[in-house]
C-alpha positions as MATLAB code, in Angstrom:
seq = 'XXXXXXXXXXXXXXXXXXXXXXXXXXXXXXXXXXXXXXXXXXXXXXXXXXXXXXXXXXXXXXXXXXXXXXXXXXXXXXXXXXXXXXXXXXXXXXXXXXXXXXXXXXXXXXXXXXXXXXXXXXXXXXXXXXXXXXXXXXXXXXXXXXXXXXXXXXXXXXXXXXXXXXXXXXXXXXXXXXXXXXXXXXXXXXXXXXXXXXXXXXXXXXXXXXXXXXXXXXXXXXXXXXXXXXXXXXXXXXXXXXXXXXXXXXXXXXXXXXXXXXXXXXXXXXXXXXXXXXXXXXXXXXXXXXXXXXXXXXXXXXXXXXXXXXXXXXXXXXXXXXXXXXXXXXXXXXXXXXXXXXXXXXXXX';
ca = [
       0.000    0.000    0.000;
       2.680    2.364    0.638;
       4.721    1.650   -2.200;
       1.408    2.071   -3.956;
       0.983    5.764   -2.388;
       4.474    6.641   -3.444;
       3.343    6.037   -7.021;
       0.372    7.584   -6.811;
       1.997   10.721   -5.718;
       4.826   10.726   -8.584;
       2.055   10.748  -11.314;
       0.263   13.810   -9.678;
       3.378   15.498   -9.449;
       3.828   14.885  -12.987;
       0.379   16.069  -14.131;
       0.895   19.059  -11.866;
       4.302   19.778  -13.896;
       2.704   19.321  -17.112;
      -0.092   21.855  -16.444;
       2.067   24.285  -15.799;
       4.686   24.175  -18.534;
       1.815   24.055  -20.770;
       0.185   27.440  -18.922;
       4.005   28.360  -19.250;
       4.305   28.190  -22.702;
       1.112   29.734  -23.314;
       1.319   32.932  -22.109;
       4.910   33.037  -23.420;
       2.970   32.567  -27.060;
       0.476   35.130  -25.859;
       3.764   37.305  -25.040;
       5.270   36.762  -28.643;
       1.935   37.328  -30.122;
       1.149   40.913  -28.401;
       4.747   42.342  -29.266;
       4.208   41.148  -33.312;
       0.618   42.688  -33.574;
       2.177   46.554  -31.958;
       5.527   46.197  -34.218;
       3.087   45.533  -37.104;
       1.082   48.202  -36.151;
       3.671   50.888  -36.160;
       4.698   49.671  -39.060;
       1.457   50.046  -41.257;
       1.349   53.394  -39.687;
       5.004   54.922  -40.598;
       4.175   52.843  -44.194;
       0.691   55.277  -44.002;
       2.566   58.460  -43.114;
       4.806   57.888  -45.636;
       2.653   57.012  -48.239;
       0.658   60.258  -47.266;
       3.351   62.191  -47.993;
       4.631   60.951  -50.931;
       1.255   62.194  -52.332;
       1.262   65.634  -50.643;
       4.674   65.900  -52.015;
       3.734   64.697  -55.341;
       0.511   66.781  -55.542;
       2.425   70.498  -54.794;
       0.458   71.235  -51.152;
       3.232   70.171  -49.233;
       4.130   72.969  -46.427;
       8.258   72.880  -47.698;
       9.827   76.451  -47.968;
      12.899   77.291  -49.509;
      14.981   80.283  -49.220;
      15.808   82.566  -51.936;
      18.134   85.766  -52.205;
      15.447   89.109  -52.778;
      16.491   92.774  -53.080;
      15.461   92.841  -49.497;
      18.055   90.094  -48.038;
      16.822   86.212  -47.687;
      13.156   85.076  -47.601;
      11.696   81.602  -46.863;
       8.899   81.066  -48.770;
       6.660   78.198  -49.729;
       8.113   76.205  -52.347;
       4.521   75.447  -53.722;
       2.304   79.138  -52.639;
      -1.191   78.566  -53.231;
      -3.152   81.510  -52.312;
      -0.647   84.435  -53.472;
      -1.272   88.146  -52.244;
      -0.294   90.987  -54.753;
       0.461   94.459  -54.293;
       2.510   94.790  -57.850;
       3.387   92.662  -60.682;
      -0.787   91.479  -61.038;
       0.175   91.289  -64.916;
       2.810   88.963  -64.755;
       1.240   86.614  -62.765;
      -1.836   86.243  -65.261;
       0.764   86.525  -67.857;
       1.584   82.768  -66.667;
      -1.539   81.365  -65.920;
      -1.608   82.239  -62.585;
      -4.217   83.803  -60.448;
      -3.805   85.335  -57.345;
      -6.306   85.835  -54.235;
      -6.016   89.290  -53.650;
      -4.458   92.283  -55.270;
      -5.033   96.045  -55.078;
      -7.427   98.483  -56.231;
      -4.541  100.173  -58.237;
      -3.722   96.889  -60.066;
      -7.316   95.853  -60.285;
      -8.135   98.813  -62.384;
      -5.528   98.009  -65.116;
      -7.780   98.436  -68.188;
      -5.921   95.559  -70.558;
      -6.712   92.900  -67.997;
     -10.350   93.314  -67.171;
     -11.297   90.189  -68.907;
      -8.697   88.223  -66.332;
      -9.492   89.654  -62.782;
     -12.570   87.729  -61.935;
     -12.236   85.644  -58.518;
      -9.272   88.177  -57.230;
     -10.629   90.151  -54.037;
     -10.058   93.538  -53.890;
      -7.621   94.662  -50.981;
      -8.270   98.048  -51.565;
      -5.216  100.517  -51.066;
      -3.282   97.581  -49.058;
      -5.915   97.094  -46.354;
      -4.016   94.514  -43.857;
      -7.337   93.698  -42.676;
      -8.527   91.926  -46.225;
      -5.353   90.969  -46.582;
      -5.670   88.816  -43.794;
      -8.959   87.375  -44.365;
      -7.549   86.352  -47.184;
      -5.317   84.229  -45.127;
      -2.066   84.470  -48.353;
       0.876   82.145  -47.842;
       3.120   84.540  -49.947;
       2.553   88.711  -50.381;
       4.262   89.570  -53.684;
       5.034   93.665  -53.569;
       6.664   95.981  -55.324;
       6.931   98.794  -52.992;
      10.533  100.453  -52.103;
      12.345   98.691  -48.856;
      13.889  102.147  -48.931;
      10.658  104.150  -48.684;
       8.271  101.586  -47.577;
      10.258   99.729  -44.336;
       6.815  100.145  -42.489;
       4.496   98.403  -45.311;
       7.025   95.629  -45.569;
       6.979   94.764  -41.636;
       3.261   94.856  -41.907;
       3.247   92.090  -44.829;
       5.646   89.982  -43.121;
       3.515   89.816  -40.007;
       0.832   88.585  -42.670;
       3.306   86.183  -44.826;
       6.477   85.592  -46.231;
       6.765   88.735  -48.629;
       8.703   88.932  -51.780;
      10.197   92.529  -52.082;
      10.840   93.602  -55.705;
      10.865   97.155  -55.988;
       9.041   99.264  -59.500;
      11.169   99.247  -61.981;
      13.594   96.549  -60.166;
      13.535   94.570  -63.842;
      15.658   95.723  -66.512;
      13.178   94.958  -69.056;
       9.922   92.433  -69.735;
      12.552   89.674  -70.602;
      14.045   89.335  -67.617;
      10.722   90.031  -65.051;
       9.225   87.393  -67.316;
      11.639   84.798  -66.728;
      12.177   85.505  -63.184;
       8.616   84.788  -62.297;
       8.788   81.767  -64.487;
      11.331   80.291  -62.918;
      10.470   81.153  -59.248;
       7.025   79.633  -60.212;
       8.755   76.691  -62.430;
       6.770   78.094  -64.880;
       9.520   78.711  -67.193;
       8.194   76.929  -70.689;
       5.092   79.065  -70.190;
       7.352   82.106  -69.733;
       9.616   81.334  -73.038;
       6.069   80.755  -75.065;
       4.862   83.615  -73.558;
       8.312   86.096  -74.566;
       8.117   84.482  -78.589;
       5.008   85.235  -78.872;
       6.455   89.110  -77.399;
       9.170   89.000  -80.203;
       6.560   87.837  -83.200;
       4.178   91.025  -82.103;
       7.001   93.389  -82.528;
       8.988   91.710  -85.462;
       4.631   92.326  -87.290;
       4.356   95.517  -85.982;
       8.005   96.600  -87.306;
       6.953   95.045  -90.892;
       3.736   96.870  -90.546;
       5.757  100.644  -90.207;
       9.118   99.764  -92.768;
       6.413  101.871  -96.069;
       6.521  104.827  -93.762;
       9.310  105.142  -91.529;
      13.182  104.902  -92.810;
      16.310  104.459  -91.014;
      16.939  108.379  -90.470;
      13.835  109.284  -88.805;
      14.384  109.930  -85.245;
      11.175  109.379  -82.228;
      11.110  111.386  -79.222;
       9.115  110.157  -76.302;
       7.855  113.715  -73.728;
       5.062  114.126  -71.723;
       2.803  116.515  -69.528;
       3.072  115.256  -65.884;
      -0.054  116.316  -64.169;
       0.519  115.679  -60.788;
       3.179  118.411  -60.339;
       2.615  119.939  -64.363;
       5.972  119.792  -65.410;
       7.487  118.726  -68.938;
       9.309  115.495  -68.994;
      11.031  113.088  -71.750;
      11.437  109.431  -71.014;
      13.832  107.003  -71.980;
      13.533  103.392  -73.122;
      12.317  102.024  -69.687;
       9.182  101.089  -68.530;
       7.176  104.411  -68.258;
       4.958  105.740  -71.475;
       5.729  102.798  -73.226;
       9.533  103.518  -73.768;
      10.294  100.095  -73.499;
       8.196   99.115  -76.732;
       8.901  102.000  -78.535;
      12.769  102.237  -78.385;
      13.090   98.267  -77.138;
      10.744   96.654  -79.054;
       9.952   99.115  -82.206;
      13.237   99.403  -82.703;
      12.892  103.337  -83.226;
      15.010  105.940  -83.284;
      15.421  108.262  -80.701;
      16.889  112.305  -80.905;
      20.585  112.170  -80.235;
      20.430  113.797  -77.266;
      18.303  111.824  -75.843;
      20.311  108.137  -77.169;
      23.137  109.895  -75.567;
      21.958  111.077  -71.744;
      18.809  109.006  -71.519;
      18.545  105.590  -73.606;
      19.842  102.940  -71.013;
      20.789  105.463  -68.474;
      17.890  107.308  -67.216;
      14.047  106.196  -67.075;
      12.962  110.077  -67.131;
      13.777  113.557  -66.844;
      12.077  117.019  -66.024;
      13.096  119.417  -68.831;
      11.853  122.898  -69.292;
      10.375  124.622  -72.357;
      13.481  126.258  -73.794;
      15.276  123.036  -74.425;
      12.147  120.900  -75.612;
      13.689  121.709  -79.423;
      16.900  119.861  -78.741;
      15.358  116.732  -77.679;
      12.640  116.660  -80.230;
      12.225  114.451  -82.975;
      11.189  113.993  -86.160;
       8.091  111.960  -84.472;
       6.966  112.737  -81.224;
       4.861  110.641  -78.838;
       3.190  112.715  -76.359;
       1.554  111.962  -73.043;
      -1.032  114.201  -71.458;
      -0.783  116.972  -73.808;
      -4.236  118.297  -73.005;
      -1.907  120.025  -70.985;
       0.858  121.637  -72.641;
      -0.994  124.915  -72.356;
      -1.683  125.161  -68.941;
       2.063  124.201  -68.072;
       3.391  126.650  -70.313;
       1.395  128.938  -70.853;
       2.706  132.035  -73.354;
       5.427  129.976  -73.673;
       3.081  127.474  -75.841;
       4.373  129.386  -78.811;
       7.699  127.448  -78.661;
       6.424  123.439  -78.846;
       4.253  125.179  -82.386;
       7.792  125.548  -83.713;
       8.983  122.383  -83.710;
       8.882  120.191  -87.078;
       6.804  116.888  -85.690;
       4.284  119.527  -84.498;
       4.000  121.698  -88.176;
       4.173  118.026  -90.069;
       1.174  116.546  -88.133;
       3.243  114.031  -86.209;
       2.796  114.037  -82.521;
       0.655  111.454  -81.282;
      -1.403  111.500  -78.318;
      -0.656  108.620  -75.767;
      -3.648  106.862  -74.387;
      -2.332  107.384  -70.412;
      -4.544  104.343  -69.712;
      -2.418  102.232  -72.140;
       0.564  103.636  -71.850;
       1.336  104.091  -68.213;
       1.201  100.848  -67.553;
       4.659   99.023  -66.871;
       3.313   95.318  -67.135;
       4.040   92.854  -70.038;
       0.224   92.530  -70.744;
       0.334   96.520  -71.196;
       3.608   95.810  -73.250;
       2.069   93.742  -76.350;
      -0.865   96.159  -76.717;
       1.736   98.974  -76.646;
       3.244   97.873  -79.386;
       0.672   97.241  -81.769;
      -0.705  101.037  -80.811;
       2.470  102.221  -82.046;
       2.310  100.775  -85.333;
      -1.239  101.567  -85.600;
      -0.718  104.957  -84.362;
       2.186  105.279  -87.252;
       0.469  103.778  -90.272;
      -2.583  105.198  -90.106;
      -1.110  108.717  -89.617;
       1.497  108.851  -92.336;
      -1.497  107.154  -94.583;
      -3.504  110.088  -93.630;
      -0.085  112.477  -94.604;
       0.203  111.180  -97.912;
      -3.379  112.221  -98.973;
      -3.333  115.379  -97.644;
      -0.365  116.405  -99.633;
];
């Protein structure tokens, strides 16, 4: 009986050892199991994330800045700006297919692009309070850092803001090409600037019965804000740029030698007008010419583009525009302008 016992004892034992190596092994299982499932987890997640941004990065609304080098030191901006804020430079923007949120009243009322402007909001004269309703993640100005330290701060305080100052650009080439490539744009820039070049290269074809090499085309102007007497040189104001740039035309020696490249304009007085006329003259605002100068009106009647019917009138709302939209239009009024006047010449002789 006790031998019997002892036996009976050993297998219980056993049975007991059993059961618990088996309850052992599985809650080690149960261990192994519950690490796998959380490393698998955190896995599909990072493989999500990643995923996710591979398409934020592929569809341009990633949140990546760069930095670029601006008249007004370094700015960060977004690499990819969606809702762009202009205060300057409107034209150029459209120019490329692009259309911004906001822009001024001033650039809003740019006659050639009325047909372009629908769905930009009007910020007024640079209200900061539209401006921010707006909610821009790039201000594009082109006010002076010089003059205009206080505007700039208040931009910045809205969004990154891109400081190119009036008449920063040589010429429409280059402001062209810079917005093309800031906006990787550039193959819609370079379509853009041929179809520039095949405008002028028709509109110098169009002039070549009535113009020769000799004739010489001054560019003046009534300025009736402080109604003085100006000339202009081949830059962007009263169309210089597309009439000495583009129209490859002439100017008075004088003025080839002191303004042409040099200087964008110049307040002159009545007793030199005669040395910087030309054969042609375009003339802005001169609805005013009498009021400016008065008994001295006698003196502009003297010259030979005014006694051979060849002054023209600039149409301020065309020409005072500095924009490459303003640019093409420019240049076909010239030729038009021409032609039709030197037609009109020939009869009446």
């Amino acid at each position: 009986m006790k031998r019997k016992g002892l036996t009976m004892v050993k297998i219980m034992f056993l049975v007991l050892l059993v059961a618990i190596l088996a309850a052992c092994g599985a809650s080690s299982k149960t261990a192994q199991t519950g690490i796998g499932t959380k490393t698998e987890a955190a896995s599909t997640e990072a493989d999500e994330v990643q995923a996710e941004n591979a398409d934020t990065e592929a569809d341009g609304t990633d949140s990546a800045t760069r930095i670029i080098n601006t008249p007004n030191g370094e700015l960060e901006m977004p690499v990819h700006p969606k809702r762009i804020v202009v205060d300057g430079y409107l034209p150029n923007l459209l120019a490329l297919g692009m259309k911004p949120v906001g822009a001024t009243s001033y650039e809003l009322e740019n006659k050639v692009i009325q047909d372009q402007i629908d769905g930009i909001s009007n910020i007024g004269e640079r209200s900061l309070e539209k401006m921010l309703d707006l909610e821009p993640d790039l201000i594009i100005t082109w006010v002076n850092p010089a003059g205009d330290a206080k505007v700039i701060e208040q931009y910045n305080k809205i969004a990154p803001t891109l400081v190119l100052p009036y008449n920063h650009f040589k010429d429409t080439y280059e402001s062209m090409r810079y917005f093309g490539e800031l906006f990787g744009k550039e193959a819609e820039a370079e379509a853009w600037l041929a179809d520039l070049d095949q405008i002028s290269a028709d509109a110098r074809e169009q002039i070549k019965p009535y113009v020769s090499a000799e004739h010489t085309f001054a560019l003046m102007g009534v300025f009736v804000a402080d109604k003085n007497f100006y000339i202009y040189g081949d830059g962007g104001y009263r169309g210089g740029e597309a009439i000495y740039e583009h129209m490859k035309l002439n100017p008075p020696a004088k003025q080839a030698a002191e303004m042409i490249g040099k200087e964008t304009y110049r307040q002159i007085s009545y007793e030199v007008v005669g040395e910087y006329a030309g054969d042609f003259i375009f003339l802005d605002q001169g609805e005013m010419l009498s009021e400016v100068w008065g008994s001295n009106e006698g003196v502009w009647k003297t010259l030979d583009a005014v006694k051979n019917n060849r002054v023209f009138q600039l149409d301020p709302d065309l020409f005072w525009g500095n924009d490459p939209i303003s640019l093409k239009l420019q240049i076909q009024e010239v030729a038009k302008m021409i032609v039709e006047r030197e037609q009109a010449n020939q009869k009446n002789k």
